[in-house]
N, C-alpha and C positions, 0 to 999 in steps of 0.2 A: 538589515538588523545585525549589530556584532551578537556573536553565540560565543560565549565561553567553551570550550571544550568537554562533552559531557560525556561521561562513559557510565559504565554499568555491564549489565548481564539480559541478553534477549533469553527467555529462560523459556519462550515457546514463540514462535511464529510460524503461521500459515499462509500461505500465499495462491490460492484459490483464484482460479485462471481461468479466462472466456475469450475463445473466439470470435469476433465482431466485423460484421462489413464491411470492409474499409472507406465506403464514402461515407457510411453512416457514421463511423468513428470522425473520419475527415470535417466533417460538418458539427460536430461537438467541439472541435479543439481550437482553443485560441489561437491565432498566429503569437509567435515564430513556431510552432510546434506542428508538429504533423506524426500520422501516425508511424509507429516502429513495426514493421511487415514481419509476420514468417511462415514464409509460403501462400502468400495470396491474403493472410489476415490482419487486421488489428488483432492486438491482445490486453486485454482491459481483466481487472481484476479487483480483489480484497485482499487485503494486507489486515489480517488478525494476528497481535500482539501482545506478547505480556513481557514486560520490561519489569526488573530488579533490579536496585544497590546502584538505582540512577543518583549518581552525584555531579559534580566539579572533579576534575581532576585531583584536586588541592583538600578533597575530603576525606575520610575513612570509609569503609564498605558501610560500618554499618550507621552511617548518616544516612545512606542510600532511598529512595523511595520504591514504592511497586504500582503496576496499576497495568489496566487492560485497557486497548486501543483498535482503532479498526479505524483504515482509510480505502477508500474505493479511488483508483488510480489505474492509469493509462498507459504504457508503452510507448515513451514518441522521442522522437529527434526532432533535433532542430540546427542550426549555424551559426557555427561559434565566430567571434569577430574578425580572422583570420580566414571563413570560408569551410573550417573543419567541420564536420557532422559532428555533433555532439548525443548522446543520448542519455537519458533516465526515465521520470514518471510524473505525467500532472495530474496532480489531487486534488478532485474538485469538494472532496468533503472527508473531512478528518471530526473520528469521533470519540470519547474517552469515556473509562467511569473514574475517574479524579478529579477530586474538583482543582486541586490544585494545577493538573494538566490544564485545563478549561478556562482556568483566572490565567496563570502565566503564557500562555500559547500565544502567537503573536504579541505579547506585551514584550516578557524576557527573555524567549525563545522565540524559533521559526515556528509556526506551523498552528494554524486558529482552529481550537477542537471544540465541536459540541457537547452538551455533557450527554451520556445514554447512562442506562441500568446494563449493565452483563450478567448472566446467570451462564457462568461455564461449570461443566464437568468434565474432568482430563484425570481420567487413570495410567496415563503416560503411553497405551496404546490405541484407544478408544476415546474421541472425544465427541463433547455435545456443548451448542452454544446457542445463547436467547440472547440477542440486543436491541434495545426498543429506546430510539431516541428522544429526550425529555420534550422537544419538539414536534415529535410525531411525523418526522419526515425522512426517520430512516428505521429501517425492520431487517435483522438479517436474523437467520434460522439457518443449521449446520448440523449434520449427525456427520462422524468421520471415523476411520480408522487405519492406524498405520499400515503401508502395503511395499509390495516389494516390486511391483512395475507401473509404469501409466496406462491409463486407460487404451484399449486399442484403439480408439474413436480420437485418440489427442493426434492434432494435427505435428506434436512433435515426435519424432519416431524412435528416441533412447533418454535418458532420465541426463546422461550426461550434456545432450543437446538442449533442451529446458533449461539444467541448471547454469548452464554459458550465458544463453539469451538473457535471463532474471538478474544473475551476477553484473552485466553490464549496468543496469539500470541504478545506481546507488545513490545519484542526487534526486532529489524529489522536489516541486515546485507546487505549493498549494495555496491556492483560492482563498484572499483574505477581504474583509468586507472593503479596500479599497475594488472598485470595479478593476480597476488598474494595473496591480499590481502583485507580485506573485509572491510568497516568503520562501527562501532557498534554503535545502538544508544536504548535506551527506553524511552517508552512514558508511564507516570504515567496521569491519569485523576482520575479526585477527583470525580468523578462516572462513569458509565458506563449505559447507556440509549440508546438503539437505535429503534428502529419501521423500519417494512417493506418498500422497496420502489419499487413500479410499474414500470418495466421497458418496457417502449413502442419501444425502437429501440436503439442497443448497435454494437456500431462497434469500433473494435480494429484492427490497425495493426498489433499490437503486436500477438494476438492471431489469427490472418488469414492469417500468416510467414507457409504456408504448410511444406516448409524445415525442421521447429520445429514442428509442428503443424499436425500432416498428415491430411487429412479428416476422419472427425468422430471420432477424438478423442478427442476434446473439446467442449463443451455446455454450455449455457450461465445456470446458477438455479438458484439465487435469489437475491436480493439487500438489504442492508440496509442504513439508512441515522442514523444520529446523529447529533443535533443540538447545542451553545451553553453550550460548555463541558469547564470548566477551565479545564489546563492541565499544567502537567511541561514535559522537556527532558532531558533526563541524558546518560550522554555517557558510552558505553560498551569499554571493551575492544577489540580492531580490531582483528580480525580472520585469519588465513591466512589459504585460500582452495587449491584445485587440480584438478586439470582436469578439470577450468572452461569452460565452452563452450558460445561465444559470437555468 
C-alpha cells in the first residue's frame, strides 16, 4: 500500500512490556518472523497512544486530527533478502477511538484498526486508562505513574538498555483481514526520549487468552512513557506470512 508521508505530534505514548516464553511466543508468530530475545525472553507488549496535528506533509498544523490508539505487538526479526537480520514488531491487533482511524486504516493508510471506547485520565504524571473494544474482544485497564527507575523484577537491567532494544523496533507489520498478508509501516521521530513508568495495575485480554497464553508463561516487566515527540510515518512494503495463527 503507497502511504503518503504523515507526520504530526506523539503527544503521549506508552509502551508497557512482558516477558514471554520464548516457544510459547515462537508458536504464535507467523513465519518469516521469529521472536526478538533479551536474555532468554520474548518481549511482547501494548503500545498506548495519543497522536495530534496528524496530517500530510502538504497540510498546516492545524488541519491535523487527534485520537487514541492501542496495538498489542511483539518483538521479532526476521531475513531480509540479502540474509541480513532485520528487526521491528508484529501486530496482531490494532485498536482506535476514531472513526476515521477505523474507516481509513488499511484502505488509505497501513495498519486495520478496530473501533474501542477509551476513557483516559492523564494529569501529565499519573495516568489511568478504560478500553473496551466495540467487538468485545479486547479489554485493557491501566493505573500508572511517572518513575525514575524500572522495576527491579525487569529483566532489563538500566532504562538506557530498554530504551536501545524498543528504539530498534520502528517498522511494524500488522495483521489485515487478508489471511496473507501483512500492512508495513515506519515511524521516524526526530528524537527518541523516553523515562520509566510505574505501573500500579495492567490487565490485558489479550495476554490473559490462556489458549495463547498458558499460565506462567507471561509477566508483566517494565513501562515506558514518551511525551511530545514530533514524528513522521512512512510506508513499508506489505509482507506476505504463513502459518498465521488468529
Amino acid at each position: 500500500m503507497h502511504l503518503p508521508i504523515i507526520q504530526g505530534l506523539i503527544r503521549r505514548r506508552l509502551l508497557v512490556n512482558f516477558r514471554v516464553d520464548e516457544e510459547v511466543m515462537r508458536s504464535l508468530l507467523p513465519a518469516p518472523f521469529r521472536p526478538k530475545l533479551h536474555r532468554g525472553y520474548a518481549i511482547a507488549g501494548i503500545c498506548l497512544i495519543r497522536l495530534e496535528q496528524i496530517r500530510t506533509t502538504w497540510l498546516p498544523r492545524f488541519c491535523g486530527i487527534s485520537s487514541e490508539n492501542a496495538a498489542h505487538r511483539i518483538a521479532v526479526q526476521w531475513d531480509g533478502p540479502s540474509g541480513e537480520t532485520r528487526e521491528g514488531v508484529y501486530i496482531p491487533r490494532r485498536d482506535t477511538g476514531s472513526w476515521l482511524n477505523h474507516f481509513a486504516g488499511g484502505r488509505i493508510f497501513p495498519g486495520e484498526h478496530h473501533l474501542a471506547k477509551f476513557s483516559v485520565d492523564d494529569d501529565g504524571t499519573s495516568l489511568s486508562m478504560s478500553i473496551r473494544a466495540h467487538d468485545g474482544r479486547m479489554v485493557i485497564d491501566l493505573r500508572a505513574k511517572e518513575s525514575e527507575s524500572l522495576p527491579e523484577t525487569s529483566c532489563f537491567e538500566s532504562l538506557a538498555e530498554s530504551s536501545s532494544f524498543f528504539e530498534g523496533g520502528s517498522i511494524g507489520y500488522s495483521v489485515t483481514r487478508d489471511c496473507c498478508r501483512l500492512d508495513g509501516i515506519r515511524l521516524q521521530t526526530n528524537e527518541w526520549r523516553v523515562q520509566p513508568l510505574t505501573i500500579e495495575h495492567v490487565h490485558s485480554s489479550f495476554f490473559a487468552t490462556e489458549t495463547s497464553f498458558p499460565a506462567g508463561s507471561v509477566t508483566f516487566d517494565h513501562a515506558l512513557i514518551m511525551r511530545d515527540i514530533s514524528h513522521q510515518w512512512h510506508g513499508e512494503a506489505d509482507m506476505v506470512c504463513l502459518n498465521r495463527v488468529d
